[in-house]
N, C-alpha and C positions, 0 to 999 in steps of 0.2 A: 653857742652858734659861732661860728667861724667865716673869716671875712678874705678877703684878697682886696688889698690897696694897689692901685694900677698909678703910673705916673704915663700920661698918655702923651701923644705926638710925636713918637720918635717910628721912624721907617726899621721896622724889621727885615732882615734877608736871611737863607739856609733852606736846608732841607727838614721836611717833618713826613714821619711815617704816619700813615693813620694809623688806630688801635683796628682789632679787630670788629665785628657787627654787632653792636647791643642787641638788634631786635633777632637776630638772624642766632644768637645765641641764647637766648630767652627758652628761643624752639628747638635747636639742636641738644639744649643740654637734658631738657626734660624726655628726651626721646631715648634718652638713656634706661627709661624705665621699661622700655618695652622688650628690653632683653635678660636675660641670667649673665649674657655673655661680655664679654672685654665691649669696651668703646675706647678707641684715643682720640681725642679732638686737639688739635692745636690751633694757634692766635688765637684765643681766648683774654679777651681784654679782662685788666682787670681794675673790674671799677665797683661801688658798691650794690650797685641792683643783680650784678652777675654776682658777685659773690657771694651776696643774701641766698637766689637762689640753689649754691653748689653748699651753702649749709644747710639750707633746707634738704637736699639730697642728702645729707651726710646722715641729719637726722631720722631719715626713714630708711636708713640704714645702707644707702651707696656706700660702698668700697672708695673712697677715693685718692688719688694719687698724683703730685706732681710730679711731672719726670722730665720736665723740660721748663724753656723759656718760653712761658706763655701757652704750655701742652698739660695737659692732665687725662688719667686712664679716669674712666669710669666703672663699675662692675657690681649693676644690681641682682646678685644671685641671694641676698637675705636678706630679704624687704621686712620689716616692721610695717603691716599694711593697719594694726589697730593703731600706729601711733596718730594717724589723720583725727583721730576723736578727741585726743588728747587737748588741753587748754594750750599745751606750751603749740600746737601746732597751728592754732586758732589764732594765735597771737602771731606768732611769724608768718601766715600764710597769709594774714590780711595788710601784711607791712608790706606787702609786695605784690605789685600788677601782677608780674610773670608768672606770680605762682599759678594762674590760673592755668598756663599750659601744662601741668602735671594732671590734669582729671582726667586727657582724653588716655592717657597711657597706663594711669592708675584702674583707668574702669577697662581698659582692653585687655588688661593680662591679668587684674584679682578682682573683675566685677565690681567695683565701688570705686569712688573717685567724689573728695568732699574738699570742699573749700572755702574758707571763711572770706565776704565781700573784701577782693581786693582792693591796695590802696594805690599809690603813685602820683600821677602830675594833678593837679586842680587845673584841667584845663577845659573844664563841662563834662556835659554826661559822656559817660561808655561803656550802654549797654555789653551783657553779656548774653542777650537772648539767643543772635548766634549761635553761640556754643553748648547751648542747654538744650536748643531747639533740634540741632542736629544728630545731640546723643538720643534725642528721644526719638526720631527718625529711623536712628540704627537701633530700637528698641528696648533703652535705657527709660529706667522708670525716675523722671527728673520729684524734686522735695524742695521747696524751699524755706527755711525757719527766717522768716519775716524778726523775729524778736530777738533773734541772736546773730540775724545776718550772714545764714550760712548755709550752704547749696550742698544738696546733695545728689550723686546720679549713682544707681545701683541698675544691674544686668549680668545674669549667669553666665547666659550668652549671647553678644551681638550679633546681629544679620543685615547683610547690606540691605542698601534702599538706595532710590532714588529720591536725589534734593535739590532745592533751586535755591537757594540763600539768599535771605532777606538785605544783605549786603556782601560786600565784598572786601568779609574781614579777613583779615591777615591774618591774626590769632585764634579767630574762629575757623579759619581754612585748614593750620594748623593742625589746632587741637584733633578735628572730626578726623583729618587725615591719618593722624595716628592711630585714633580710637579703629576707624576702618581696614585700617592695614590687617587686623589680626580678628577682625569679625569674618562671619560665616558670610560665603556669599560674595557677590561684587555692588561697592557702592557706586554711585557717579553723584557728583558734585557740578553743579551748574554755576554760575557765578562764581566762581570757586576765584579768590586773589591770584595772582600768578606775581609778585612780585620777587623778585630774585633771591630772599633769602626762604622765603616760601621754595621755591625750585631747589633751593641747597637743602633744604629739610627732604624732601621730595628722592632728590638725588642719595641723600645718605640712607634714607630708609629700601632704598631698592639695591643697596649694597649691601644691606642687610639682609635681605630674601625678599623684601614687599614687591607687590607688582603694582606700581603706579603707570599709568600712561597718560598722557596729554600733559606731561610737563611742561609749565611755560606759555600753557592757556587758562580759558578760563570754565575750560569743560575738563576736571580731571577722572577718571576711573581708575577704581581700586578693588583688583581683585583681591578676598582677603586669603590670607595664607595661618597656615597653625601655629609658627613660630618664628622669631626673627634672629639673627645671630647677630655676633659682632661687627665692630668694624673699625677703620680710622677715616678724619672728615678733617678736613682745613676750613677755617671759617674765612669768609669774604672780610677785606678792610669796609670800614662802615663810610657809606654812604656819605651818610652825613655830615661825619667829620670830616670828609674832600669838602662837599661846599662849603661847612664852615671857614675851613684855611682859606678856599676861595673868595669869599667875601670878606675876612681877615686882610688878605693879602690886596685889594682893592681899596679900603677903608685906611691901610696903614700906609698905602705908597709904596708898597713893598715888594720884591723881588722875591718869591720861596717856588721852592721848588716841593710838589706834594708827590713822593716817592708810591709805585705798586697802590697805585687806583683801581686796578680793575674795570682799565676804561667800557670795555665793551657790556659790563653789569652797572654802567652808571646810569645809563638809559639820556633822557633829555634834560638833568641835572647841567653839562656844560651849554647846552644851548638857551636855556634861561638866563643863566651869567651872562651869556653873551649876546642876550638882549638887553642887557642893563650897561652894557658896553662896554665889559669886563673881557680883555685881551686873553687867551690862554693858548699854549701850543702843547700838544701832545707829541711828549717824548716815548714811543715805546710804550710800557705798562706807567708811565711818571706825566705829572700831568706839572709844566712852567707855565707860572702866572709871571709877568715883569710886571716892574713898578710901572705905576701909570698916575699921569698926574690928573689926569682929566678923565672921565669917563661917564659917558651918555645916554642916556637909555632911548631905546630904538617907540618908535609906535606903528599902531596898524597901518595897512597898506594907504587906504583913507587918511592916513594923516589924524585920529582919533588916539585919545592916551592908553595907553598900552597897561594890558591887565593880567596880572598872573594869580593864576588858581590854581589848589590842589584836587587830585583827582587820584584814585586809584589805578596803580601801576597799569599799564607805562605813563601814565599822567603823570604831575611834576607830585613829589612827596609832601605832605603838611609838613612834615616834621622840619621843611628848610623853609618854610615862608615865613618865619620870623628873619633869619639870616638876610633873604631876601630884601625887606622891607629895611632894615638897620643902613643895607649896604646902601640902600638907593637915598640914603635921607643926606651923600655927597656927593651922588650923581648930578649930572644936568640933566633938567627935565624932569617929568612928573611919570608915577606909577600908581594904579590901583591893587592892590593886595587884595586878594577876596581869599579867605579862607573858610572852606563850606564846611569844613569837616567836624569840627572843634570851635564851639561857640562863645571860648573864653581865653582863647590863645593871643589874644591880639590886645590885652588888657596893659599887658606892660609897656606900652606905647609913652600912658603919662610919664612915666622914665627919661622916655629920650624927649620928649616935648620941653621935660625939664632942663634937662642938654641944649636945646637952643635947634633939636630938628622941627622943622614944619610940617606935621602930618595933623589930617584931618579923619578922627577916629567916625567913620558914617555910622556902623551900629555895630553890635558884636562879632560880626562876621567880615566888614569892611573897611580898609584905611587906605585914605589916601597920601601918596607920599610926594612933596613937593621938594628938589632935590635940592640941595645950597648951593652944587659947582662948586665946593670947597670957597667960596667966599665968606663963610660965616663956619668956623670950625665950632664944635660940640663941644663945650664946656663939662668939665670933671664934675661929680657930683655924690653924695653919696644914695642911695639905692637897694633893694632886697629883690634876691632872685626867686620870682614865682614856681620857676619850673625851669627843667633842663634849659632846652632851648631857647626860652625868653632870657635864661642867664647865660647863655652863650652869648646871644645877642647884646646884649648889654657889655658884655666883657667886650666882645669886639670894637662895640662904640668906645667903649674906657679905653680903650687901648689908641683908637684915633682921636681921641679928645684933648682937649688943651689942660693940663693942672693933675690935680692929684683927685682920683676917685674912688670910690669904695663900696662894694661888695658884697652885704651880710647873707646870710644864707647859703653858701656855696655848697654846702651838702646836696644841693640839687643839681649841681652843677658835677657836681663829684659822681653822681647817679649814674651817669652817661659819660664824662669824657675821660680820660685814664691819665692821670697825672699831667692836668693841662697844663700849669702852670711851671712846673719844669720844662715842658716841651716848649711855651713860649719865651723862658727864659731862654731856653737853645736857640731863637730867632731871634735875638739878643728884646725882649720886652722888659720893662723894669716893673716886673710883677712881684708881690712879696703876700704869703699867706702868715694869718694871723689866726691859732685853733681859739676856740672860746671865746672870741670876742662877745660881750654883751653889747645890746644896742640900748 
């Protein structure tokens, strides 16, 4: 198990690029199956949940190629489609959430599409009914082996339908998306996620011949078409990693400049921060944070404490309400965190409680965060990262904390951010990684 020692309190300043979009590449890589023909994708982050899945491609037999910095061709013209039965695939395909978006493209172009219960964050349940519900809609005969953990959808040939989704999942949006592109017929999708890298999926596959309309709502239709060609796709800089620098750059005092955001795909991301009273000026595609010494979180018009939730796009993202909550615990003033989505994300709290922040965890879904105003800085500590973003989180706090703190688990953290800790060495941070530390 491997660690990162952080010596915290020192003001970071510089520039940091984001990586390219975790989740946004999850869905564009596996879309590669829907063709015989060339793909080039570039920014393609490289971190280990994307990598996992470009070897899982490699294994059912993707062509694959680097040909650049951060570009790679894709080209599934001689798919091994018996390899899915196999045990070595049962094993890799459950080590990895993403891999669940390979079924809706596996079943749309060789009829079957199997997958063993994927794995990922421990951050409460995440249903897949979704995605099972929607292939059997397009008339996919769904199987599930209960005793071995592993889902099956088989269909000669799919035909649109009409669907109203029992949520507005994003990888369930996906996957069906796919799967429909190349079914008989026109689907329509009701509830259908529209969040931006949903749209970039959306957008590449009608580059490819699909005919998707209502991009960017949340009523899509897909006429399907008999085959898709190639293409080349730029992935969006991730989300995520803007507000985490943003609440970084808050929490350290510090001056950075976060280079090609994609302001206008960031949605209400900057205006959250800037209810926590987080200064930012947009340069162009570049988003400047200045050092701030002080920063306030705003409340309702009422004068009532001010509550940030996650919601499905364009609502504010889950995936930054741990960020959120971290940044606000040296704010002035008080915030409620309610996280609806994810009933176990808010668990790494005792963490920073041990740090010397004030927050009152109300139930698995709610904490509240009483800000210090920087009067009472966050004590170093040592620590284990649950999950991506609860260990981003934490590393932020370590980074504003008083002493020397520590780490263990950054494999989760490695999951999602692309060489953080070099990047925050480039904002001058006094980070040091340690492989194999035992605890």
């Amino acid at each position: 198990m491997s660690s990162f020692v952080i010596t915290g309190g020192k003001r970071l300043s510089g520039e940091v690029i984001p990586q390219g979009a975790k989740n946004e590449a999850l869905q564009i890589l596996s879309a590669v199956l829907l063709t015989p023909q060339k793909v080039t994708i570039s920014n393609i982050p490289d971190i280990i949940d994307v990598n996992k899945l470009i070897d899982l491609l490699r294994d059912l037999g993707v062509k694959v190629e680097k040909t650049g910095h951060e570009t790679y061709s894709f080209q599934a013209d001689d798919i091994d489609i018996d390899y899915i039965n196999s045990e070595k695939f049962k094993k890799k395909g459950g080590a990895l959430r993403g891999s669940i978006m390979i079924v809706g493209p596996l079943l749309a172009r060789f009829g079957r599409g199997y997958i063993p219960k994927p794995g990922g964050d421990k951050i409460g349940r995440r249903r897949l009914d979704t995605h099972f519900i929607g292939f059997e809609k397009l008339g996919a005969k769904f199987e599930y082996d209960a005793a071995n953990e592993f889902f099956r959808v088989e269909s000669k040939r799919l035909k649109g339908a009409y669907m109203l989704l029992d949520e507005a999942s994003v990888t369930g949006t996906a996957n069906i998306v796919m799967a429909a592109s190349l079914a008989e017929g026109i689907t329509t999708i009701y509830n259908a996620a529209c969040e931006p890298y949903l749209q970039q999926l959306c957008k590449m596959l009608n580059r490819m011949g699909a005919k998707i309309s209502g991009i960017g709502s949340n009523l899509l239709t897909i006429e399907g078409v008999e085959k898709l060609g190639g293409t080349t796709h730029r992935m969006l800089p991730d989300m995520i990693e803007v507000g985490s620098f943003i609440g970084l750059a808050a929490m350290t005092q510090s001056e950075i400049t976060i280079k090609d955001v994609a302001y206008n795909e960031l949605g209400i991301i900057p205006d959250v921060f800037g209810r926590l009273g987080i200064k930012m000026e947009r340069r162009g595609e570049d988003l400047f944070i200045p050092a701030q010494d002080r920063y306030e979180i705003d409340t309702f018009i009422d004068g009532s404490i001010l509550t940030i939730a996650d919601a499905p796009w364009p609502g504010f993202t889950p995936d930054l309400l741990s960020i959120v909550l971290v940044t606000a615990t040296q704010a002035k003033g008080s915030v409620l965190v309610h996280q609806k989505m994810f009933e176990s994300r808010l668990f790494f709290v005792d963490k920073l409680i041990d740090m010397g922040a004030q927050i009152i965890l109300c139930d698995p879904h709610r904490a509240t965060v009483i800000g210090l105003n920087r009067e009472h800085q966050l004590r170093g500590v040592t620590m284990t990262s649950p999950d991506i973003r609860a260990g981003v989180s934490l590393l932020i706090a370590a980074l504003s904390a008083k002493g020397k703190s520590t780490i263990h688990n950054i494999e989760q953290i490695d999951r999602g951010y692309q060489n953080i800790d070099g990047r925050l060495r480039n904002l001058g941070a006094n980070i040091v990684r340690h492989d194999g530390v035992s605890m």
